[in-house]
N, C-alpha and C positions, 0 to 999 in steps of 0.2 A: 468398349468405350463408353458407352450410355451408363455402365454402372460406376464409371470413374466420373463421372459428370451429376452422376444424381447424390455421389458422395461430395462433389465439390460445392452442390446448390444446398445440401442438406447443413455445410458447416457453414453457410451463410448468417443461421439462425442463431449463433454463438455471438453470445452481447449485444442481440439485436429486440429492442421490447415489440416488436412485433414482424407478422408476416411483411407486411406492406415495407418497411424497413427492411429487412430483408433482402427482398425483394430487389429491393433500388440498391444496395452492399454487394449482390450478386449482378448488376444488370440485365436483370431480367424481370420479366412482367412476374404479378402474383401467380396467374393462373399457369405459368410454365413451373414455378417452385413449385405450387400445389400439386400439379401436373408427377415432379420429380419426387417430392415426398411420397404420395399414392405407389407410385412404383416402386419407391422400395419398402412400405409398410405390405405390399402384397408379396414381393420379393420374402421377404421376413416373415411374413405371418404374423408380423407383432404390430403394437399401437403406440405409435410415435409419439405422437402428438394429442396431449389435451384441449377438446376442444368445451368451451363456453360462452357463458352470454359475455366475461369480459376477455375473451378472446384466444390465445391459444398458450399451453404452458409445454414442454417436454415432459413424457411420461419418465417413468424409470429407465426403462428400455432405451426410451430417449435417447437420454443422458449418459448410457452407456456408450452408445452407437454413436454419439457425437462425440465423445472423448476418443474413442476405437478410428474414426474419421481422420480428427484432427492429428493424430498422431500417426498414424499411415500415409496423409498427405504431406506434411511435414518430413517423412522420411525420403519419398520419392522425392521430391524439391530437393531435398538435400544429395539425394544420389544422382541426378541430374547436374548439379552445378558441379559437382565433386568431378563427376566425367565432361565437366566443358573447363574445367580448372577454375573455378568460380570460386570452388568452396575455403581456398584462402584468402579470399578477402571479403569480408562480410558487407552484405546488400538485401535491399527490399524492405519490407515494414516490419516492424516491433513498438508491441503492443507491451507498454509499462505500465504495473499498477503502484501508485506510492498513496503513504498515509498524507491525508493533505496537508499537514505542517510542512511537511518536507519540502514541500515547493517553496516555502518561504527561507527556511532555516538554512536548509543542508545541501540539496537535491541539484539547483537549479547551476552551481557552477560545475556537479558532475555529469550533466545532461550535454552542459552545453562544450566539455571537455571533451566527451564521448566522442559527437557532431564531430570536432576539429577535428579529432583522430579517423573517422572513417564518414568519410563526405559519403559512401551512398546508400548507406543506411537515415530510412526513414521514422524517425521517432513519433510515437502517437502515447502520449502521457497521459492517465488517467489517475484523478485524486480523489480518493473516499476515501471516509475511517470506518470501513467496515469489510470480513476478511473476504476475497474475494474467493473465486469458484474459478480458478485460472482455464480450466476445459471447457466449459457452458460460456465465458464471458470470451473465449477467444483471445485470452490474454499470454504472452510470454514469458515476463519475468516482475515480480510482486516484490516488494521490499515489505515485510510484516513487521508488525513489533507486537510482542510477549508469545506465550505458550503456542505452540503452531501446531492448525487442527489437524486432524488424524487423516491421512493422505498419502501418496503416492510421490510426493513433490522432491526433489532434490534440494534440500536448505544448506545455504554456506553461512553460520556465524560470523557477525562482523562487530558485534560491539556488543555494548545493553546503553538501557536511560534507566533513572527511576524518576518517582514522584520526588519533589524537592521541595522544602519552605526557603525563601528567602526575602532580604529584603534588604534597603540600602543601608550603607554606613551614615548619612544623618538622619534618616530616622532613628535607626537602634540605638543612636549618642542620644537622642532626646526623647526616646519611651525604653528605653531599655529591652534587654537581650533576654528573649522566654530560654528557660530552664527546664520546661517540662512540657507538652499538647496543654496541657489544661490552661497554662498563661495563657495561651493562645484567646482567651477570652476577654481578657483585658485589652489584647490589641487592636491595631484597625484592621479589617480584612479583606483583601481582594478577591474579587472571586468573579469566575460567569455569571452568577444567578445574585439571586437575594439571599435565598439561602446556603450557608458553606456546610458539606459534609467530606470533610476530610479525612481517609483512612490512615491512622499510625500504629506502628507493630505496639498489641497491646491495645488497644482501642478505638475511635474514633473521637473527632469532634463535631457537633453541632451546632451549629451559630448562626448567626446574623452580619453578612456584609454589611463594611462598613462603605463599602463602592465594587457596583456590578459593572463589568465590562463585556460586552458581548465580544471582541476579540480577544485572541490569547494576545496581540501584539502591544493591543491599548494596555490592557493588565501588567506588562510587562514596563512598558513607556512609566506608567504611574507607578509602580515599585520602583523604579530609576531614581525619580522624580519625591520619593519619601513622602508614599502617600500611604503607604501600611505595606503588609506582607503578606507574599503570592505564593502560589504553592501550581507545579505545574512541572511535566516531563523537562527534564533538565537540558536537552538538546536545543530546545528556541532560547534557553538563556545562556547559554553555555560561553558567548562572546563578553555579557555583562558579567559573568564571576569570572574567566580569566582576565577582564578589565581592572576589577575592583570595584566596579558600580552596583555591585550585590554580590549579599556574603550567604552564604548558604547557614541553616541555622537548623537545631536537633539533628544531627547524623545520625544520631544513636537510634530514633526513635522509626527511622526509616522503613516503608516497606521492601519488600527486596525488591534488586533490578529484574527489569523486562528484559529478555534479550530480543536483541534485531538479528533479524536473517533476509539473506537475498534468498528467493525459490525462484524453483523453475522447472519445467518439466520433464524434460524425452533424458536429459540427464549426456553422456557422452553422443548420442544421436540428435544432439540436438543441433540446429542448424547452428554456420559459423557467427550469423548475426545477434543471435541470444548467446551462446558460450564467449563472445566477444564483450558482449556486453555487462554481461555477469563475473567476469576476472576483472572488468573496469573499474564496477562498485565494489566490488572486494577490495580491490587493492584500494580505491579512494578513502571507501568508509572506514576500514579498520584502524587507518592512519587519523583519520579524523578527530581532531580533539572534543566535539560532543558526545559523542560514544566511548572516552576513555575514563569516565568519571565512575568511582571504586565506588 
């Protein structure tokens, strides 16, 4: 029992930036997790844990042994509910990782879809655009967008986006429609920064905005609005060109799409609350008209 216990204090450390966090994830003091780590770095013979002056990291070994953890606890949980008949109807916590557009654009009426369909599962939503480590960060299921790193992961295909130029139809009546990236210099340009470096098959452009937005959503507002032309993953506009409030412009010159994929881990052993969850976005996303764009 004490080695199934120092495995459960040990996956405390998954997504947590430090011991003391931790700690308080596991409800337990520091010195009983340190207490449980020690035991099994002697256990093992190996070195868990990087220790320095800014604090501690997972070694290699680690990182093995926390992924080898996490998915042996997950499987017992899941053979337990299975023999109390639990395991048809999905419950407990799920940890999601989404690119943070997503909470605005896409995301938020299949979360809260999810919810209605199974009240006792608990959703804990996490949004970065950077890819995440689904073992070490203690996460369940990750929505990626483009090339998926090289991993163990179960990916289900549900769409693609790409990079897009557009802009409104009164602007384009009163500065005219570019023919080629290099007009692009003539027009007005929206962009994040000051500077625009826009990739197109075949080259780039570099310029000078003509108006910085630090949202994607302001940027979008002002291309609405026929303030110039935005260029930006086609899924946050995807409501304004099937409106007609912006028209997509150079197709030709496009780079190719990203595809999206739901991941996930344990794959068929995975509990009913991530497989439940993951047939959800599947079936949501693929139907979804921001992801069907050629």
């Amino acid at each position: 029992m004490e080695r199934y216990r120092d495995m459960q204090l040990f996956t405390a450390l998954a997504g947590q930036p430090s011991l003391a966090s931790a700690a308080r994830h596991a409800h337990v003091s520091s010195p009983t997790l340190m207490r449980a780590i020690a035991r099994v770095e002697a256990r093992l013979h190996a070195q868990l844990l990087q220790r320095s002056t800014r604090g501690v990291s997972l070694t290699d070994a680690g990182s093995v042994y926390l992924a080898d953890c996490l998915r042996l606890l997950a499987a017992v949980d899941a053979a337990e509910a299975s023999a109390q008949g639990l395991h048809a109807q999905p419950q407990g916590n799920l940890q999601v990782f989404l690119p943070f557009l997503f909470s605005r654009y896409v995301m938020a009426p299949v979360l809260a879809g999810y919810m209605e369909r199974y009240p006792d599962v608990r959703l804990v939503a996490r949004y970065h655009d950077h890819y995440p480590n689904l073992h070490e960060e203690g996460l369940d299921v990750a929505i990626l967008v483009g090339e998926l790193p090289s991993s163990s992961l179960i990916a289900r295909r549900v769409g693609q986006v790409r990079p897009i130029l557009c802009a409104s139809p009164d602007y384009l009546a009163a500065h005219g429609e570019p023919a080629h990236p290099d007009d692009l210099k003539q027009h007005r340009l929206i962009a994040s920064a000051d500077q625009v470096d826009w990739g197109f098959k075949g080259g780039s452009l570099k310029a000078r905005a003509r108006l910085s937005c630090t949202t994607v959503q302001g940027a979008i507002n002002a291309a609405v609005h026929g303030a110039g032309l935005i260029r930006c993953l086609s899924y946050p506009v995807h409501e304004q060109l099937a409106s007609g409030q912006l028209r997509r412009l150079l197709p030709a010159f496009e780079l190719p799409a990203l595809a999206v994929h739901v991941v996930y881990r344990e794959g068929r052993n995975a509990p009913m609350r991530v497989r439940s969850f993951v047939d959800h976005c599947v079936a949501a996303l693929r139907d979804h008209p921001a992801f069907q764009l050629a």
